[in-house]
C-alpha positions as CSV (number, residue, x, y, z in Angstrom):
1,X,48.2,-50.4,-2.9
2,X,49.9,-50.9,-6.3
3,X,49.7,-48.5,-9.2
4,X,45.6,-49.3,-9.1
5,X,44.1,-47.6,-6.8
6,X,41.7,-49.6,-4.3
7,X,39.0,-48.8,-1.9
8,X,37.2,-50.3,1.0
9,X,33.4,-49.6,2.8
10,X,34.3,-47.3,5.3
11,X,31.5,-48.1,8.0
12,X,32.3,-45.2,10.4
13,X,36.0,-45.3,11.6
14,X,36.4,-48.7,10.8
15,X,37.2,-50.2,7.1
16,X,36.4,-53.7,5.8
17,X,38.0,-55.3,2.7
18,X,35.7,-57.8,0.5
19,X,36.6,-60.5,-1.1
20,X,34.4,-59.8,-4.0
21,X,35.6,-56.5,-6.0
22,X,34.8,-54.3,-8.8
23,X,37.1,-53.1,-11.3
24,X,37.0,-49.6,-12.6
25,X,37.8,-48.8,-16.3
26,X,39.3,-45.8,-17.3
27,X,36.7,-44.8,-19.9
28,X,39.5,-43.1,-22.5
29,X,41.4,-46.3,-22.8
30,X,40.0,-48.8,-21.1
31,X,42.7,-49.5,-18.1
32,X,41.8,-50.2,-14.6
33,X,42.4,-47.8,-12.7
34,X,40.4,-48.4,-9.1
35,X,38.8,-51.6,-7.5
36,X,35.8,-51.0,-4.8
37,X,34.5,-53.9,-2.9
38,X,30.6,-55.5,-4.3
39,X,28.3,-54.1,-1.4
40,X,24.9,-55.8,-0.9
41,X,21.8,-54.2,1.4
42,X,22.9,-55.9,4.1
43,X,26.3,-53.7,4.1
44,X,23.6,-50.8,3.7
45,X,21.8,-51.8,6.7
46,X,24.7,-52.0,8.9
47,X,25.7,-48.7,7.9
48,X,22.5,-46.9,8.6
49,X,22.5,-48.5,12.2
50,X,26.3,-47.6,12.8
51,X,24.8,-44.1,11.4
52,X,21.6,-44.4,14.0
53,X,24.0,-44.8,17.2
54,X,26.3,-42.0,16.2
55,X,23.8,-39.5,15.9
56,X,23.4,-39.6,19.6
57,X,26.5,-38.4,19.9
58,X,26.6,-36.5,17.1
59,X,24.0,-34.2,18.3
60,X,25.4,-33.4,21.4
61,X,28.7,-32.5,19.1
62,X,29.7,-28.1,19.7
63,X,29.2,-26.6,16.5
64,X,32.5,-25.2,17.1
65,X,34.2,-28.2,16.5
66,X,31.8,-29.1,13.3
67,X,33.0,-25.8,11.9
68,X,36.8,-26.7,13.0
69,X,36.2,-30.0,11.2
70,X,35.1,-29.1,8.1
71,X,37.5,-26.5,7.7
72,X,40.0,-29.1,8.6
73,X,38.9,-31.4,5.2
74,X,39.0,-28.0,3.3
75,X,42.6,-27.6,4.5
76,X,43.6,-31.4,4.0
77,X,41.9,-31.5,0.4
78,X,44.2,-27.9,-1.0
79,X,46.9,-29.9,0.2
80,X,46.1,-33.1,-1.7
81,X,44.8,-31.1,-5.1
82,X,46.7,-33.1,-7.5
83,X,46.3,-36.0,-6.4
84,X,42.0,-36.0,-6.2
85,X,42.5,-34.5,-9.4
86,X,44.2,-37.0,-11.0
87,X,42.0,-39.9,-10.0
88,X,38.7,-37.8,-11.7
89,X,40.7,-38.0,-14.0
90,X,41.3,-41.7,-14.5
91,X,37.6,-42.8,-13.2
92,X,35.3,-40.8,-15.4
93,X,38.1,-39.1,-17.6
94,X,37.1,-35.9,-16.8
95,X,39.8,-33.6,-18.3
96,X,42.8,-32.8,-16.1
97,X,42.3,-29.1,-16.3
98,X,38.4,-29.0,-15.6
99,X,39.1,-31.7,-12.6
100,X,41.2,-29.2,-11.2
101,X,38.4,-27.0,-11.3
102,X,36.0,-29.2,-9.5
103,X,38.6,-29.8,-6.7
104,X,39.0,-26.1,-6.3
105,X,35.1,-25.8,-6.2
106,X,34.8,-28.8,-3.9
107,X,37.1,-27.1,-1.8
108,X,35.2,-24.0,-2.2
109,X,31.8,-25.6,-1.0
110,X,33.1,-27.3,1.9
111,X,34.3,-23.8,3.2
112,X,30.9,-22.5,2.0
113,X,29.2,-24.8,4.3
114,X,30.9,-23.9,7.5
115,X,30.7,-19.9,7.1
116,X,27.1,-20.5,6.4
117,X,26.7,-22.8,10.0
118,X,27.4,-20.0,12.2
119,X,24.0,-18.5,10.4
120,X,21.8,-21.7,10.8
121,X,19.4,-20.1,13.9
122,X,16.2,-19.6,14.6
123,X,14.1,-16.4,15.6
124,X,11.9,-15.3,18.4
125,X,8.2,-14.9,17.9
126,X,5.4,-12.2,19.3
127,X,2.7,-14.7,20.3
128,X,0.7,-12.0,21.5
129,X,0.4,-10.3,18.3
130,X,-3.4,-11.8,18.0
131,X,-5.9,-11.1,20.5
132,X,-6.9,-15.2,21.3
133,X,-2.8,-15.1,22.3
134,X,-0.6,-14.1,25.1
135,X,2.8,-12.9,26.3
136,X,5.4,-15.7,26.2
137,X,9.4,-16.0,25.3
138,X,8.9,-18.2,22.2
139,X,11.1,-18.9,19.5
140,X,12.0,-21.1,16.8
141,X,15.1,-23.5,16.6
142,X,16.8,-26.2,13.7
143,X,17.9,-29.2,15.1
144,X,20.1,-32.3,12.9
145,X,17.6,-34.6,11.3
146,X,19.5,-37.7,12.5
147,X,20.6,-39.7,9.8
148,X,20.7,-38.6,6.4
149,X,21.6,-40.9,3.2
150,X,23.0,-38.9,0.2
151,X,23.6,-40.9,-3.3
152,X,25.6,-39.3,-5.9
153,X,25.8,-39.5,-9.7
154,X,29.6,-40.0,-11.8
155,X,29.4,-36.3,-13.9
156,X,30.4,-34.2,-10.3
157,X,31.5,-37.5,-8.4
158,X,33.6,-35.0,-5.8
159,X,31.5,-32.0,-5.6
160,X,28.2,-32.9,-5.5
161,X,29.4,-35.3,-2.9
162,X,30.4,-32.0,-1.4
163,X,27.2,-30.7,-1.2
164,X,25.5,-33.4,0.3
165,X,27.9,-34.6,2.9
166,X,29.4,-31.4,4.5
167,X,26.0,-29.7,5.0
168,X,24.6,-32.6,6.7
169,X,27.8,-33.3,8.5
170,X,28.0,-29.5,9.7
171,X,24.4,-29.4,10.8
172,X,25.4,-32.7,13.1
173,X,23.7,-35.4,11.8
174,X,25.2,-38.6,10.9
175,X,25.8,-40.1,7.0
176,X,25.9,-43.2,5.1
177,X,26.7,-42.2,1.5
178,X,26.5,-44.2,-1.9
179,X,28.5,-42.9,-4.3
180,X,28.4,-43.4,-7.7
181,X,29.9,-46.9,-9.2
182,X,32.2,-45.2,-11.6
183,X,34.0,-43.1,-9.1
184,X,34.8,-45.3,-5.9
185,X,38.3,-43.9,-5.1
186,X,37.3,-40.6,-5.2
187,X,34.5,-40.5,-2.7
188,X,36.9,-43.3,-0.6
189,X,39.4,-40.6,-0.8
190,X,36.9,-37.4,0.1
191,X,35.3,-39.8,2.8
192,X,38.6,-40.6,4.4
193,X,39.6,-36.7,5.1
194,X,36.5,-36.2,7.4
195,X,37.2,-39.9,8.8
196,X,40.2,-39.1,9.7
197,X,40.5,-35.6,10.7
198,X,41.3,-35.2,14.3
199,X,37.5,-33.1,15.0
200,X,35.7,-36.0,13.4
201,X,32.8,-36.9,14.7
202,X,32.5,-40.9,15.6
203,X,31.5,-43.3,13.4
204,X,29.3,-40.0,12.1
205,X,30.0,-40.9,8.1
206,X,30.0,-44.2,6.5
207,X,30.6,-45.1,2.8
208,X,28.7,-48.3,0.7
209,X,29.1,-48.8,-3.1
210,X,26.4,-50.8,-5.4
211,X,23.7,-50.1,-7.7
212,X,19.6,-50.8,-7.0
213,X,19.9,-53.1,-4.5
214,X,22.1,-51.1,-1.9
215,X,19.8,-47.7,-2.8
216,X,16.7,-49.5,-2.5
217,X,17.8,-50.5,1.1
218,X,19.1,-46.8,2.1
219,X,15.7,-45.3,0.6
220,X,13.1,-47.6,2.2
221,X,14.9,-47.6,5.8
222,X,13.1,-45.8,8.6
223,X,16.2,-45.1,9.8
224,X,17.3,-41.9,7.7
225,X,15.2,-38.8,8.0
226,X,16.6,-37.4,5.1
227,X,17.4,-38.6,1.6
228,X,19.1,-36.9,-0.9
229,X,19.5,-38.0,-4.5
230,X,21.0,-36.6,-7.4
231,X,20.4,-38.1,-10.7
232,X,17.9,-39.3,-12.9
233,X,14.1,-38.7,-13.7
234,X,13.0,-42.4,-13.8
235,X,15.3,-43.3,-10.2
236,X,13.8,-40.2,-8.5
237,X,10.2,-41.5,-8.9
238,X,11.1,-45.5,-7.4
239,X,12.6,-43.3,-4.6
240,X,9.5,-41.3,-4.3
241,X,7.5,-44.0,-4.2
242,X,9.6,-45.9,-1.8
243,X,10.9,-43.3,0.9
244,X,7.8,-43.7,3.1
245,X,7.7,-40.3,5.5
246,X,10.4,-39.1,5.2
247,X,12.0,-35.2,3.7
248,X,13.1,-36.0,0.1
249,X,15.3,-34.1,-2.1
250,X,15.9,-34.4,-5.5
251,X,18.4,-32.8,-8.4
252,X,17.7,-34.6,-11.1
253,X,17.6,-33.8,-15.0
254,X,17.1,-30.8,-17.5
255,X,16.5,-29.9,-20.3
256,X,18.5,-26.2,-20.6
257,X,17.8,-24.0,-23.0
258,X,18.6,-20.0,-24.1
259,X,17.4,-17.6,-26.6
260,X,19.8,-15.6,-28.4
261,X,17.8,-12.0,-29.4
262,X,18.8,-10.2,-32.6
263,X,20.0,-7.3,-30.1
264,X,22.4,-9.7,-28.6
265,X,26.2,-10.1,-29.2
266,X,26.4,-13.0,-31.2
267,X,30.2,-13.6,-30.8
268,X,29.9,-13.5,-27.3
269,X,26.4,-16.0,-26.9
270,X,28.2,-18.1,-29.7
271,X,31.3,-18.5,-27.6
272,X,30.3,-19.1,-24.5
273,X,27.1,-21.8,-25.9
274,X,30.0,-23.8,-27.2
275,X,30.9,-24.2,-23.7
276,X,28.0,-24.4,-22.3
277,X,27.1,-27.3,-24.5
278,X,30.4,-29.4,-24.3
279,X,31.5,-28.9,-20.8
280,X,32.0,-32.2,-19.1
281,X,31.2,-33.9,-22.4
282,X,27.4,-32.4,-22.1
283,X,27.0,-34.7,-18.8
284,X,25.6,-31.8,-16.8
285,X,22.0,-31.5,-15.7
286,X,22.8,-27.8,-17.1
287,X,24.3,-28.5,-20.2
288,X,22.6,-26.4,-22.7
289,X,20.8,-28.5,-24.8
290,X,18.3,-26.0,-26.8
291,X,19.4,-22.7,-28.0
292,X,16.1,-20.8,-30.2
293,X,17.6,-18.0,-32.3
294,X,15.7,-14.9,-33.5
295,X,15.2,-15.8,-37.4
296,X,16.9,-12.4,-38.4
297,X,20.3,-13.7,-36.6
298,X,19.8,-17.6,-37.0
299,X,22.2,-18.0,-39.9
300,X,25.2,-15.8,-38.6
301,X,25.0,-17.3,-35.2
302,X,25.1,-20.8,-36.5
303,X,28.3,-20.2,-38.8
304,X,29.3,-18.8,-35.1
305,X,29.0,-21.6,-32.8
306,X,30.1,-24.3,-35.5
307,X,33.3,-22.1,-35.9
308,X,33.8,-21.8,-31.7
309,X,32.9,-25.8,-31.7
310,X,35.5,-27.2,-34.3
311,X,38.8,-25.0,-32.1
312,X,37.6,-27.0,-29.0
313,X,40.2,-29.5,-28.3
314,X,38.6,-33.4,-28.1
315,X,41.1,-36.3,-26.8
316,X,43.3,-37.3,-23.8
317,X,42.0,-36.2,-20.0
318,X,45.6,-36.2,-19.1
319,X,46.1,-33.5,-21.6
320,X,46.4,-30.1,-20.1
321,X,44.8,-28.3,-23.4
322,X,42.0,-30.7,-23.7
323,X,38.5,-29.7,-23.3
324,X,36.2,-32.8,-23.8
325,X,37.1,-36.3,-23.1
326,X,34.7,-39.5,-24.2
327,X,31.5,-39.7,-22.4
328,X,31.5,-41.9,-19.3
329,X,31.0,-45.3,-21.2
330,X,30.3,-46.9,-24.6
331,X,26.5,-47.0,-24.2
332,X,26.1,-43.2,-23.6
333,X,28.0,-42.8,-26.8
334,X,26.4,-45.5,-28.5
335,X,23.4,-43.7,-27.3
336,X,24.8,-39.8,-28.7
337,X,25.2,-41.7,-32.3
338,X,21.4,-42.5,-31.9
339,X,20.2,-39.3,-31.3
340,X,22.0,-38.1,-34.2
341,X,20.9,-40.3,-36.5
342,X,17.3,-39.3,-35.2
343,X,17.5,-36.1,-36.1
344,X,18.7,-36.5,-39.1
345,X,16.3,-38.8,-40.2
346,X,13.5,-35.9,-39.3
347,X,15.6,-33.7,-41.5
348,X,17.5,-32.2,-39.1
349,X,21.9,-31.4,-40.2
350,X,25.2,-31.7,-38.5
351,X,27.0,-28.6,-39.0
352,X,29.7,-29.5,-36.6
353,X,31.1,-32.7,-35.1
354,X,28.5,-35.3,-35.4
355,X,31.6,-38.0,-35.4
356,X,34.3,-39.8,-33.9
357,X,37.8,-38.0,-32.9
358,X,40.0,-40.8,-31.7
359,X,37.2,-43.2,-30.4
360,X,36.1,-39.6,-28.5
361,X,32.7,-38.5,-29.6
362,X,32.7,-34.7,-31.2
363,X,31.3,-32.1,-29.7
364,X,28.1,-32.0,-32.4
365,X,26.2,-28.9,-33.4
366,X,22.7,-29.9,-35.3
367,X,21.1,-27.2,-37.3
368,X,16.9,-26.9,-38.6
369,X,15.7,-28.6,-35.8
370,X,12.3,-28.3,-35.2
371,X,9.7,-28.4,-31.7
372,X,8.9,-32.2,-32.7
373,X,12.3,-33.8,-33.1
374,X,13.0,-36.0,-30.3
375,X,16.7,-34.4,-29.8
376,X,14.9,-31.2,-28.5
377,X,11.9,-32.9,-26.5
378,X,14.1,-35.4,-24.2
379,X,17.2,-34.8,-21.9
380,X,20.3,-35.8,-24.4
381,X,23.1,-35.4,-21.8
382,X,25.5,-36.1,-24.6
383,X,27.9,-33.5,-26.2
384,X,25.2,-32.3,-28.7
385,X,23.3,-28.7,-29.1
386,X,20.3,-28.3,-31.2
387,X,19.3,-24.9,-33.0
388,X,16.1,-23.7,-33.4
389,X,15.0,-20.7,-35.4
390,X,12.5,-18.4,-33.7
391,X,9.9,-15.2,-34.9
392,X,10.0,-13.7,-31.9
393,X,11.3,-13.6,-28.0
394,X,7.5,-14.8,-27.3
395,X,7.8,-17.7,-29.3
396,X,10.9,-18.4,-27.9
397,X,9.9,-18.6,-24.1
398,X,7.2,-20.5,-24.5
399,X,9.0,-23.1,-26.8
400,X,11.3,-23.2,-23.6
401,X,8.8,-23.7,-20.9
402,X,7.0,-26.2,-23.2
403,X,9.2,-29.2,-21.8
404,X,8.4,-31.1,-18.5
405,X,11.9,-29.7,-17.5
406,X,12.7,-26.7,-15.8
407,X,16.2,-26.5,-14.0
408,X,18.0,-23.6,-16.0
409,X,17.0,-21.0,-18.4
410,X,18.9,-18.4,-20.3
411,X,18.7,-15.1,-22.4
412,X,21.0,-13.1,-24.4
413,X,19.5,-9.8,-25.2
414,X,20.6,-6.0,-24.6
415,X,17.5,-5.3,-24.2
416,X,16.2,-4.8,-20.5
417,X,12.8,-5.1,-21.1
418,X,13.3,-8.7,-22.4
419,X,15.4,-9.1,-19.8
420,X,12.8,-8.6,-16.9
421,X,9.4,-10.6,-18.9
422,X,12.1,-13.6,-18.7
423,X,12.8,-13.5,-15.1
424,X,9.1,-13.6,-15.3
425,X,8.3,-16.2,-18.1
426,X,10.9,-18.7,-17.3
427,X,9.8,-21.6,-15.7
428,X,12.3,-23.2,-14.4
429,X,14.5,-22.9,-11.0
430,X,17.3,-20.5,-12.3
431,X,17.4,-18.3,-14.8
432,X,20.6,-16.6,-16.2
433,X,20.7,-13.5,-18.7
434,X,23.3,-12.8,-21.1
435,X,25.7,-16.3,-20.4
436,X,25.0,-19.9,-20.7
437,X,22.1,-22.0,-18.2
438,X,25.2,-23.8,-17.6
439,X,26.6,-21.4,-15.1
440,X,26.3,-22.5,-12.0
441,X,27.5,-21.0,-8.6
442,X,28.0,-23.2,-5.1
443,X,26.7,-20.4,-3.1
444,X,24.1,-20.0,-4.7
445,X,20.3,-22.0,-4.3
446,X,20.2,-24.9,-7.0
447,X,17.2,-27.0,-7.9
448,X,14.2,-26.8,-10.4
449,X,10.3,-27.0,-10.8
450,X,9.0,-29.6,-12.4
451,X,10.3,-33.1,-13.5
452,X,13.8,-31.3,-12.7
453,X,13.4,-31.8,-8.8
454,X,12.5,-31.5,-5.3
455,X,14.0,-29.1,-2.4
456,X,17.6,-27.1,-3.5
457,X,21.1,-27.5,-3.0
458,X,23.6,-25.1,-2.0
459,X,24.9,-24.6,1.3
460,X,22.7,-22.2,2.7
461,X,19.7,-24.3,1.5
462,X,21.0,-28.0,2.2
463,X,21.3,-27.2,5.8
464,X,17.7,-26.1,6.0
465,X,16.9,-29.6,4.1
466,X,19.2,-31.1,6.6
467,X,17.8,-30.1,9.8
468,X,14.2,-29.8,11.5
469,X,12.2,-26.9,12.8
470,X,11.3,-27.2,16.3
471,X,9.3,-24.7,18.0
472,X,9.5,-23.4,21.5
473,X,7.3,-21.5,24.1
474,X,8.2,-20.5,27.7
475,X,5.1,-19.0,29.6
């Protein structure tokens, strides 16, 4: 390999070059910076059967040595930080310091994943606890699935990647993974530690790239029992409606929103919505997108935030002080410009941002936006916050829930009251009180209710989607 870095499907232990390759722009300037071979479904279908005769093996695998290999990839990962980091970098030009971050948490998860399997067991059960039953040793057990096909999305291209493939890996079921088209290297480059690793499982992981055509064949298979998707509303209901039987999970978008309370500390809420808004270029399923302010604070908080958002720095990834890069491609920010426009046309203002920094969309603050604007009714997932002023913490919660949404919610308020009708009112997966909807811990359950998804991530709770119940009785 040159200076470009370049990947090849991995089905199971073996590698195959095509002829036929993809280039991978770096989308802050615009230089290659990975090739990944073209896949078509029948490189899918080869990998699923690959994936079909593994799991025989896979099953019989000790859980000792699934533990052993996961902590293995940690291990191998710490060691090659800088250099993971560096290619998020170059693929989706996610900024050097915040790619850091998601190595660390990648690590993090995959760690996660194997302190959690020594807790995956069932539990016995009294079967004579009616009168119609009888004395028995019976019990409950999870079992791998078999085959399980994960497809990831470019904002988290390591991590979520993570969160799909280690769980389902520990549990002992075998893989074929799709990763996003704008990250090849880096999944190649996560795939290849657990290929390699001297407690890998045979042929138990395979990688294919491509868009529709590869998914469709991975999703519409009867030979995965699982599939797990992360990404948008409109692909989530073609795989719904394609899967067949078959246990489905799905992260897909949000719409995030808080409510800043007049008893709140403004400074605080400002500070941290300003990141909460921008991080990752507001490519985050949590990005917080809608923030309702009581009317008595509305003005002071917005003079807040638009201070917080102009001293965030906008440029280079490989800048160690930057905080927002461009969005992943020209059509997301032809698309930010749009919404912008939008608004402003239903009377909406910019009151920070709103242009271009060196070809790098600003982060972009909108003020008087109002329930029937588009920029507050549809997910954005640009760099752009909207402000909404509210009467009331009433009118604020169900201004929230009124969106087919419902991933993350959040509240600032010193008032503990307020605090406990939210944990209440808030329909959505997650709620967080005094910080951003944005926060999001790997140990913790992930997912939402409506529109925003099906099943949750999360160590803990991907190896329950990843494995089966089966239930015993000895008379």
């Amino acid at each position: 390999m040159s200076n470009i870095a370049q990947a090849a499907i991995l089905f199971g232990s073996e590698e195959e070059s095509k002829t036929l390759q993809q280039e991978r722009k770096s989308p802050y300037d615009g230089r290659v910076v990975s090739k990944a071979p073209v896949c078509d479904a029948e490189d899918a279908k080869r990998a699923l059967k690959i994936a079909k005769k593994a799991a025989k093996e896979a099953i019989k695998t000790p859980l000792s040595q699934r533990i052993l290999w996961l902590e293995d990839v940690a291990k191998k990962l710490a060691e090659q930080k800088e250099d993971f980091a560096l290619m998020l970098a170059k693929e989706v030009a996610k900024p050097i310091s915040f790619a850091r971050i998601e190595v660390d948490r990648c690590i993090e998860t995959v760690k996660l994943t194997a302190m959690e399997l020594s807790c995956l067991h069932g539990e016995t059960i009294p079967t004579d606890v009616m009168p119609s039953g009888k004395k028995t040793l019976a019990y409950f057990r999870r079992e791998p699935v078999g085959v399980v096909a994960c497809i990831t999305p470019f904002n988290f291209p390591l991590n979520l990647v993570a969160h799909k493939i280690a769980p389902a890996l520990g549990a002992g079921n075998t893989v074929v993974l799709k990763p996003t088209p704008e990250a090849p290297m880096v999944a190649y480059m996560f795939a290849k530690l657990f290929v390699d690793s001297e407690y890998a499982v045979k042929d138990a992981l395979s990688v294919v790239y491509g868009d529709a055509e590869v998914g469709s064949a991975l999703v519409t298979s009867d030979i995965p029992r699982v599939v797990s998707f992360t990404g948008s509303v409109p692909v989530g209901k073609i795989i719904m409606q394609q899967a067949g039987i078959k246990k489905v999970s799905l992260e897909l978008g949000g719409n995030a929103a808080s409510y800043i309370d007049k008893s709140a500390d403004l400074k605080l809420a400002a500070k941290r919505c300003a990141f909460g808004a921008f991080y990752n270029s507001g490519q985050v399923c949590i990005s917080l997108q809608r923030i309702y302010i009581h009317e008595e604070v509305y003005k002071e908080f917005a003079k807040l935030i638009a201070k917080e958002t102009s001293l965030l720095k906008v440029g280079s990834p490989y800048d160690e002080d930057t905080f927002m890069g461009p969005l992943i491609d020209e059509d997301s920010k032809e698309r930010a410009k749009a919404w912008i426009a939008s608004a402003e046309n239903e009377g909406a203002s910019v009151i920070a941002g709103g242009k271009e920094v060196d070809g790098v969309f600003a982060p972009t603050v909108m003020a008087d936006v109002t329930d029937e604007m588009k920029i507050v009714c549809e997910e954005v997932f640009a760099p752009i916050v909207s402000l909404v002023s509210v009467p009331s913490y009433d009118s604020a919660v169900e201004k929230m829930n009124d969106s087919p949404y419902g991933l993350q919610f959040s509240i600032f308020t010193n008032d503990l009251a307020m605090t406990q009708a939210f944990i209440e009112d808030a329909e959505c997966g997650g709620v967080v009180i005094n910080d951003i909807p944005t926060l999001r811990f790997d140990v913790q359950p992930y997912g939402g209710s409506k529109l925003s998804g099906v099943g949750r991530e999360g160590p803990k709770w991907a190896l329950e989607e990843f494995t089966e119940v089966k239930s015993v009785v000895i008379c």
